[in-house]
C-alpha positions as CSV (number, residue, x, y, z in Angstrom):
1,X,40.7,-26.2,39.4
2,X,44.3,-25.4,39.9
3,X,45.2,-22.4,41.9
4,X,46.3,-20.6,38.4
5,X,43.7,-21.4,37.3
6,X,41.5,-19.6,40.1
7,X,43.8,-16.4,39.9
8,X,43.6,-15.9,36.5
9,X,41.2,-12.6,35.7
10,X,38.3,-12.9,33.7
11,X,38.4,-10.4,31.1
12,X,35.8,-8.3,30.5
13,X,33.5,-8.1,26.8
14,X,33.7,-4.8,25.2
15,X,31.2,-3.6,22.7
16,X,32.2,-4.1,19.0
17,X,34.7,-2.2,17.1
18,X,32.4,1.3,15.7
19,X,29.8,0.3,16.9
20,X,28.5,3.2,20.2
21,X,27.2,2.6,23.7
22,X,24.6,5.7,25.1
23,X,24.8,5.3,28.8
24,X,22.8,8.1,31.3
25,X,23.5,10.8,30.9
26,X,24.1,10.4,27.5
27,X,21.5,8.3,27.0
28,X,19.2,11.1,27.7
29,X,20.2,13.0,25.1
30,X,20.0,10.1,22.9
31,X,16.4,10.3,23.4
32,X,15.6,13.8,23.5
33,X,16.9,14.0,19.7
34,X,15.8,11.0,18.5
35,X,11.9,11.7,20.2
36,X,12.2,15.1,18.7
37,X,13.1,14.2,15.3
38,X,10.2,11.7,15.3
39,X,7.7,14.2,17.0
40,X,8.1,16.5,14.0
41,X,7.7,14.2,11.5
42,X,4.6,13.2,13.2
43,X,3.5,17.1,13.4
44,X,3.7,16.8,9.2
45,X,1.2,13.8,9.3
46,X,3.7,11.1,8.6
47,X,2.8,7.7,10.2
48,X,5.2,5.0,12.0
49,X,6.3,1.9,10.3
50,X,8.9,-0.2,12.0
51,X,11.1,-2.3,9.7
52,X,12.7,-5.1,9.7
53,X,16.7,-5.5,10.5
54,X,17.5,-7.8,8.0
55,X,16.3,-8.2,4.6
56,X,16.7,-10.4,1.4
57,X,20.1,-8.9,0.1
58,X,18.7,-8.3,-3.5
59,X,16.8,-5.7,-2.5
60,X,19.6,-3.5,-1.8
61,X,21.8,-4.6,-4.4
62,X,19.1,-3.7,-6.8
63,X,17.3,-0.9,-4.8
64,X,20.7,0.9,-3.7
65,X,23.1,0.4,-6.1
66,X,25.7,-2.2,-6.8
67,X,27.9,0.5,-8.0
68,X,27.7,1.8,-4.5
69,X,30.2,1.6,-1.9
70,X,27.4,0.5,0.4
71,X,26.5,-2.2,-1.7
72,X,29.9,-3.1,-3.0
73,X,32.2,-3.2,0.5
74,X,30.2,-2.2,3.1
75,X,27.1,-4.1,3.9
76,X,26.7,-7.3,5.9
77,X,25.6,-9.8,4.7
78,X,25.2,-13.8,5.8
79,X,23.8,-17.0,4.4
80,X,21.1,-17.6,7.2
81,X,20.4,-21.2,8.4
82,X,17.8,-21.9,5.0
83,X,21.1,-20.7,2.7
84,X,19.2,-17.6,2.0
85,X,21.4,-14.5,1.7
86,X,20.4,-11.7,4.1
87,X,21.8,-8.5,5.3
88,X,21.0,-6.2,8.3
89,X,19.6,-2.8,6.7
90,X,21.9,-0.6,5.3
91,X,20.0,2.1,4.7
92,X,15.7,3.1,4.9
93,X,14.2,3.8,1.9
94,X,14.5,0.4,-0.1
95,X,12.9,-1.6,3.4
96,X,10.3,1.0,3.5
97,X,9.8,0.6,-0.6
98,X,9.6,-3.1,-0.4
99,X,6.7,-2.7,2.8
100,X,4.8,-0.4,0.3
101,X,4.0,-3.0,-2.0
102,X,4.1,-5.4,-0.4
103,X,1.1,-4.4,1.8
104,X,-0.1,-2.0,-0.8
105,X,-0.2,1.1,0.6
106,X,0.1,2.7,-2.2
107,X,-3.0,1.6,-3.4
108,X,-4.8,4.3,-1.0
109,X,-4.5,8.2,-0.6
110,X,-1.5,9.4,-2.4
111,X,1.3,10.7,-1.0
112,X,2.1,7.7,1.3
113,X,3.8,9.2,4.4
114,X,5.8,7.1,6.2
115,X,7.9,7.5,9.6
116,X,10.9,5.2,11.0
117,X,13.9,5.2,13.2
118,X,16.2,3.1,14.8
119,X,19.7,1.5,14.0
120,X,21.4,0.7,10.3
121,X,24.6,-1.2,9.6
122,X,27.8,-0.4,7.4
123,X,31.1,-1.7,7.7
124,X,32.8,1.5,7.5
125,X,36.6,2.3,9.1
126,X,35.5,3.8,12.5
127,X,35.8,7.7,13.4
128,X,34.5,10.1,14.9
129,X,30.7,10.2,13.7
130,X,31.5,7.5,11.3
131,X,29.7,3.9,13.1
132,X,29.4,0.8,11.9
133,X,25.9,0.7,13.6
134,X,24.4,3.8,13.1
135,X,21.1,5.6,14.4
136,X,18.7,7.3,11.8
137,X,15.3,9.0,11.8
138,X,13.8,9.0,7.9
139,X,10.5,9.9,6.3
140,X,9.4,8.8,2.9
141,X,6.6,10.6,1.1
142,X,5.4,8.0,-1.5
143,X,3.5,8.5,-4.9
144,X,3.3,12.1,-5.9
145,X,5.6,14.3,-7.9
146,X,5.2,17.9,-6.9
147,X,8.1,20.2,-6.0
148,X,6.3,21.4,-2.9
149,X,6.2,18.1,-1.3
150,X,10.5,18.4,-1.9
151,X,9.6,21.9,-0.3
152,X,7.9,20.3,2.9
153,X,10.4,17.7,3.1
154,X,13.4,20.0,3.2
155,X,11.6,22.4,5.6
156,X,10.8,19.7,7.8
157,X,14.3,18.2,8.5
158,X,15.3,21.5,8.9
159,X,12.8,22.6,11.7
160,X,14.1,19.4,13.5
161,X,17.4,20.3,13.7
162,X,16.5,24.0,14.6
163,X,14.0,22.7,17.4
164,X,16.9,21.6,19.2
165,X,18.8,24.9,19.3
166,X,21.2,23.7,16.7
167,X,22.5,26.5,14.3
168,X,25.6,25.9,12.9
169,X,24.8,23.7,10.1
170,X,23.8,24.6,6.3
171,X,21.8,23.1,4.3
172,X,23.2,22.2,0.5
173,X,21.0,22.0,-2.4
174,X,21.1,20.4,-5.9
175,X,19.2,18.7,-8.7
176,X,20.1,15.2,-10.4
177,X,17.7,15.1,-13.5
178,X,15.9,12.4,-13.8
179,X,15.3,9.6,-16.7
180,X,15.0,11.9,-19.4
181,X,17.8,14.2,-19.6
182,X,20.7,12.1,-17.3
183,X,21.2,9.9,-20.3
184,X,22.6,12.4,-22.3
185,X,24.4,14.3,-19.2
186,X,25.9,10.6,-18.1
187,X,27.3,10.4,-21.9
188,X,28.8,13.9,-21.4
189,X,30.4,13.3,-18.4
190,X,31.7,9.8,-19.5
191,X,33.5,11.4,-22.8
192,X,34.8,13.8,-20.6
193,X,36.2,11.7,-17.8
194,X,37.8,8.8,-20.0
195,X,39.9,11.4,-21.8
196,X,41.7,11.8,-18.0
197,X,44.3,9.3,-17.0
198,X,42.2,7.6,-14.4
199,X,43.1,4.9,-12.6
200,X,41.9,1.2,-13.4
201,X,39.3,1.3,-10.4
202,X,38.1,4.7,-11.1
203,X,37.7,4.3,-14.4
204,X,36.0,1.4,-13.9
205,X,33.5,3.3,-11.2
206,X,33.0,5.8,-14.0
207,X,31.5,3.2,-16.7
208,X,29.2,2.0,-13.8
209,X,27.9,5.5,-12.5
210,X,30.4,8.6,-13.3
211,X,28.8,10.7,-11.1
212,X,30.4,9.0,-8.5
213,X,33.6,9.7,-9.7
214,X,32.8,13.4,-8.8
215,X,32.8,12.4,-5.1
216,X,36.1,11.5,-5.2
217,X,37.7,12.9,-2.4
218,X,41.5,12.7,-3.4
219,X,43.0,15.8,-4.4
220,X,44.4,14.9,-7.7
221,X,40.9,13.5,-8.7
222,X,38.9,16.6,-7.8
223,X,41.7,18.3,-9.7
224,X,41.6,17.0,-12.7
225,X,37.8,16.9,-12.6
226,X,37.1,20.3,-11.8
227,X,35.9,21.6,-15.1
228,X,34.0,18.5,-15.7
229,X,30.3,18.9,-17.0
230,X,27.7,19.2,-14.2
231,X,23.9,18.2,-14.5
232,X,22.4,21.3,-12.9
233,X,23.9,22.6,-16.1
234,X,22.1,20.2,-18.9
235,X,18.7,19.6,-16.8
236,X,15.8,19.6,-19.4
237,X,13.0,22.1,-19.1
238,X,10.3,20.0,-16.5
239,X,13.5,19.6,-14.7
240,X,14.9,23.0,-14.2
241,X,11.2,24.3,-13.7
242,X,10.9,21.9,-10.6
243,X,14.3,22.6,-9.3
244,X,13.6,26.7,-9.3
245,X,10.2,25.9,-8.0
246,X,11.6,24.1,-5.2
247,X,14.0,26.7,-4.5
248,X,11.4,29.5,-4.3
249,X,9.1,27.6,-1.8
250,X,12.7,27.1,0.3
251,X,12.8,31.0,0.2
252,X,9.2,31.7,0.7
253,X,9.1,29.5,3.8
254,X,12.1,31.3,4.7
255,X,14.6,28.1,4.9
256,X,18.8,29.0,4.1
257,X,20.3,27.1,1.5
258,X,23.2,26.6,-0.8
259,X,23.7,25.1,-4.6
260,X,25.7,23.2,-4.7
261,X,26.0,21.9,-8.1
262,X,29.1,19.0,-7.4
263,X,26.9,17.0,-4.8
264,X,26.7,13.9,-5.1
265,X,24.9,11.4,-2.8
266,X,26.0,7.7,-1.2
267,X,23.0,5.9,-3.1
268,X,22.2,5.3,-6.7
269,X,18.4,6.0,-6.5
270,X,18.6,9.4,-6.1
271,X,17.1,11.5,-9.0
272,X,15.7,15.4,-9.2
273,X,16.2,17.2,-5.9
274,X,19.0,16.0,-3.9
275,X,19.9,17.7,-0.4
276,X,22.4,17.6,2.4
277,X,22.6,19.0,6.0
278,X,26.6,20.1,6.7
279,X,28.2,20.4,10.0
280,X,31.5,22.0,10.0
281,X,32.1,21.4,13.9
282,X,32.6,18.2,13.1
283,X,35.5,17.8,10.9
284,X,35.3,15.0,8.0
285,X,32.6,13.5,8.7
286,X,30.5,16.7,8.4
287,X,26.9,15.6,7.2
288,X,24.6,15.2,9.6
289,X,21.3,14.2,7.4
290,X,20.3,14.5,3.7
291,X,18.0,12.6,1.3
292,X,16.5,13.3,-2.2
293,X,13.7,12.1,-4.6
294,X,14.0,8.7,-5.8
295,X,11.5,8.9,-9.2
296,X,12.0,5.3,-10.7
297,X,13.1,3.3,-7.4
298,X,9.1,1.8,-6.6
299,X,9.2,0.5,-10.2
300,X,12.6,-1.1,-9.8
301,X,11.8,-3.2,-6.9
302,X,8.3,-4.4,-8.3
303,X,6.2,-1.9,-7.8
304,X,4.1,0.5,-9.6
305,X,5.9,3.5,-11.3
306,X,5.4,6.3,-8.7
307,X,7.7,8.9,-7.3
308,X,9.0,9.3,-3.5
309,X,11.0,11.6,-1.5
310,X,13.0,11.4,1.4
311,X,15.3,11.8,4.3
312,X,17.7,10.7,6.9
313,X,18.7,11.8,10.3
314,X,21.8,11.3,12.2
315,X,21.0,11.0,16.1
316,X,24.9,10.1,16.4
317,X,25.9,12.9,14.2
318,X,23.1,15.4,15.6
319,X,24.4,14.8,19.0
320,X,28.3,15.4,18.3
321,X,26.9,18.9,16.5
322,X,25.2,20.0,19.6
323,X,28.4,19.2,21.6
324,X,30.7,21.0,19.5
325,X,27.9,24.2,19.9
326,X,27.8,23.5,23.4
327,X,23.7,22.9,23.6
328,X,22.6,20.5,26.1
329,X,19.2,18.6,25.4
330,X,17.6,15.9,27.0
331,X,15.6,15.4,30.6
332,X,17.2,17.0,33.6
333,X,15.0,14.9,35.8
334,X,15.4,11.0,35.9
335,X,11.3,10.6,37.8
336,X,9.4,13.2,40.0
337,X,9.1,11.5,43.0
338,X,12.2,9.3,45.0
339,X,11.1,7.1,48.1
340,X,13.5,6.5,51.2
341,X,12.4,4.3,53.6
342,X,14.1,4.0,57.1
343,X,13.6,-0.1,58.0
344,X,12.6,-3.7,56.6
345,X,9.1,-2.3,58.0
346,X,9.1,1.1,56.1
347,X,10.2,-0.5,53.1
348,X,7.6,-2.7,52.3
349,X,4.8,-0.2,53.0
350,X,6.5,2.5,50.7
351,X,7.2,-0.6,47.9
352,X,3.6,-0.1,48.2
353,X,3.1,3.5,47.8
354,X,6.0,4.1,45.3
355,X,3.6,1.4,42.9
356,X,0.4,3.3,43.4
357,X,2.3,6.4,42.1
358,X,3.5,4.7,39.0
359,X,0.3,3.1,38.5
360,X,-1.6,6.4,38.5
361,X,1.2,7.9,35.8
362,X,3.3,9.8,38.5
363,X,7.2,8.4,37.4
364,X,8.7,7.4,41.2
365,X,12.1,5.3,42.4
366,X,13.0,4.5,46.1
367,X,16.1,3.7,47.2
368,X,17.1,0.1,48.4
369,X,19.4,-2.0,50.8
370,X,20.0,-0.8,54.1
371,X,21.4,2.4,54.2
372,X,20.8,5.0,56.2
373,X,18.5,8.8,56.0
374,X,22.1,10.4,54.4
375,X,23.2,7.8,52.3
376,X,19.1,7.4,51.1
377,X,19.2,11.3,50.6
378,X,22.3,11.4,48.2
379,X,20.1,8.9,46.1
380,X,17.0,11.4,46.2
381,X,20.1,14.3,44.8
382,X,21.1,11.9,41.9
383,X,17.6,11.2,41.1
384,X,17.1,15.2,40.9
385,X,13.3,14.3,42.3
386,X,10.8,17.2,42.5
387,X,9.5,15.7,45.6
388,X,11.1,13.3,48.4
389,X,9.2,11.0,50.1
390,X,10.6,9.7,53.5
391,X,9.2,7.2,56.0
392,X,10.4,6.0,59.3
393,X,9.2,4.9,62.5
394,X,7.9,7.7,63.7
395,X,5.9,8.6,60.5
396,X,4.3,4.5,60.6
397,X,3.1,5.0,64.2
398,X,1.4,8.6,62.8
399,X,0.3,6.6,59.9
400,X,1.7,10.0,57.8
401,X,4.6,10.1,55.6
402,X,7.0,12.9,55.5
403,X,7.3,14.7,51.9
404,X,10.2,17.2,51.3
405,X,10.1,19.6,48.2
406,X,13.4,19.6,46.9
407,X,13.6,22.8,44.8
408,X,11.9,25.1,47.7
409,X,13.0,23.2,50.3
410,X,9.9,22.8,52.4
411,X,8.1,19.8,54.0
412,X,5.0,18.5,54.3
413,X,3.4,15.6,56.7
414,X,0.5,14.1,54.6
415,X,-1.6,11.2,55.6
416,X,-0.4,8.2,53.9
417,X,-3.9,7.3,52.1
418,X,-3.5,11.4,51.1
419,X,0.1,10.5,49.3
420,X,-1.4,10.3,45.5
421,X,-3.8,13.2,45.8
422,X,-1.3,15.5,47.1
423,X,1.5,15.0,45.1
424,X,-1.3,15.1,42.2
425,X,-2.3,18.1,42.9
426,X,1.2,19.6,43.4
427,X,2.7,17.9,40.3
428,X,-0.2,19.3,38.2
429,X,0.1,23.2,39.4
């Protein structure tokens, strides 16, 4: 090898563009929300089901919309090695649709109540809370239609976001219709918006779904669309009567919110209630969870014809909203107990101890190489330990081991067949 060759520097792989690294501390956080937005859904009798991260790309193109900009320009999808088109999961609902029937779980005790987490992909222009891999919590409550299951729903992915001290976020309401009065509505709208001079793509987007085009973001659209006809305004009788019954559980149960007639949501499926959870702290990319009934969708993929409602989470989004309030969350304490050992001798008999710890559910580190009681020490800080555990010469020849109490600062000799029972009963007071 030349000596160019040798002095050339090996550069470094960086994660992919949009797509976030949580590193400790961080990474602590991470969990703390993520656990906690589980944990509730758990506390409301909804049950774990881990998904695939790929799946045949027909069932989103049918189950999410091709009209969609998910569908459309943002998912990724590959021929695998059989020619079979697959994509990594855009989105929940559709996965945990296609795992209902096809293990038929909706064959049992209605509502189905389902639990997942974990990451989904969209090639999206990077930003701030916008990632092309992003991390989600969701429930899905399968097979009933009753507007106090929209009721628990809503309620529920707003206790997790108040469980973590959050508070500046409002929740916004609305209702979609469903397959008996859109039609009509859809028709309105369409006679409304091709009188506007549109442009060739919108246009097109409003033949294919026009309530999308009331998304539209760009000021001259939203201008020339503000008086256009609304479906909260031409929802039939059975739909009204389930919206206002949803909204009077949400005040009974004592849960803010806002109508907001103009919402619309990112996927097709959506039908009746339709919510989202705003942030203002964090600029465009404001929404931080949201979700909606899907009447129609199990019927569409195959299934039988039964309602669902849902939600998604945002850890990502959840975790800049707590940053812009200023609330911390997430373990102060990496284990209870930190091991320093002074010698080759020392080490391997507190290797020893530091496993029966673990082994009995106590969480424990040590520190390694060679260095010395102060450099060990500054490990035992880091670790923020409840209890240090140091052994040297002196405490092998008194067959004892020395155990400090970091927050009240005393110590404690303890016979080293004591170690366990000691700091069991001390953890446990």
């Amino acid at each position: 090898m030349s000596e160019q060759k040798k002095s050339e520097k090996i550069q470094p792989f960086t994660a992919p563009k949009g797509v976030p690294d949580y590193t400790p501390p961080q990474s602590a956080a991470f969990l703390a929300v993520r656990d906690n937005f589980i944990q509730q859904a758990h506390n409301a009798g909804f049950e774990h089901i881990e998904l695939p991260i790929f799946e045949d790309t027909g069932l989103f193109a049918r189950g999410v919309g091709e009209s969609t900009d998910v569908v459309s320009k943002e998912m990724y999808t590959f021929a695998d090695r059989g020619d079979r088109s697959v994509t990594l999961r855009p989105e929940g609902t559709a996965g945990v649709m296609r795992a209902v029937i096809e293990h038929s779980l909706d064959r049992g005790q209605l509502p189905v109540k389902l639990n997942y987490a974990g990451p989904f992909f969209r090639y999206e222009r990077p930003q701030a809370g916008r990632y092309r891999q992003l991390q989600q919590v969701g429930v899905e409550a399968i097979g009933i239609d009753d507007p106090a299951l929209d009721a628990e729903i809503i309620a529920l992915a707003d206790r997790s976001y108040r469980s973590l001290g959050l508070k500046g976020f409002r929740l916004e309401l609305t209702s979609l219709g469903d397959r008996n009065c859109r039609p009509a509505y859809r028709q309105k709208l369409q006679d409304f918006l091709f009188a506007l001079p549109l442009d060739e793509e919108t246009r097109k987007r409003a033949e294919l779904n026009p309530l999308r085009v009331l998304d539209d973001k760009r000021p001259e659209v939203k201008e020339m669309t503000a008086d256009a006809p609304l479906m909260l305004d031409h929802l039939d009788a059975d739909c009204r009567e389930h919206f206002e019954t949803v909204t009077g559980l949400l005040d009974d149960m004592g849960v803010p919110y806002e109508v907001n007639p103009r919402m619309v949501r990112g996927l097709d499926y959506y039908t009746k209630t339709c919510f989202e959870f705003v942030h203002d702290g964090l600029g465009a990319q404001s929404g931080i969870g949201g979700g909606g009934r899907y009447d129609g969708l199990m019927a569409q993929l195959g299934g039988q014809d039964l309602s669902g409602i849902g939600y998604g989470l945002g850890v990502d989004r959840t975790l800049l909203a707590l940053e812009a309030e200023g609330v911390t969350v997430g373990a102060e304490r990496r284990v209870d107990v930190y091991g320093v050992a002074l010698g080759a001798e020392a080490k391997e008999v507190l290797a020893v101890v530091i496993n029966q710890l673990r082994a009995a559910g106590i969480s424990a580190d040590m520190s390694y190489g060679d260095r010395g009681l102060k450099g060990a020490m500054k490990g035992a800080d880091r670790s923020r330990a409840l209890y240090t555990l140091v052994l040297g010469e002196q405490e092998l020849e008194n067959d004892s081991i020395a155990i400090k109490n970091m927050r009240a600062h005393e110590q404690y000799d303890v016979a080293l067949d004591g170690v366990l029972q000691f700091l069991q009963d001390k953890l446990e007071s």
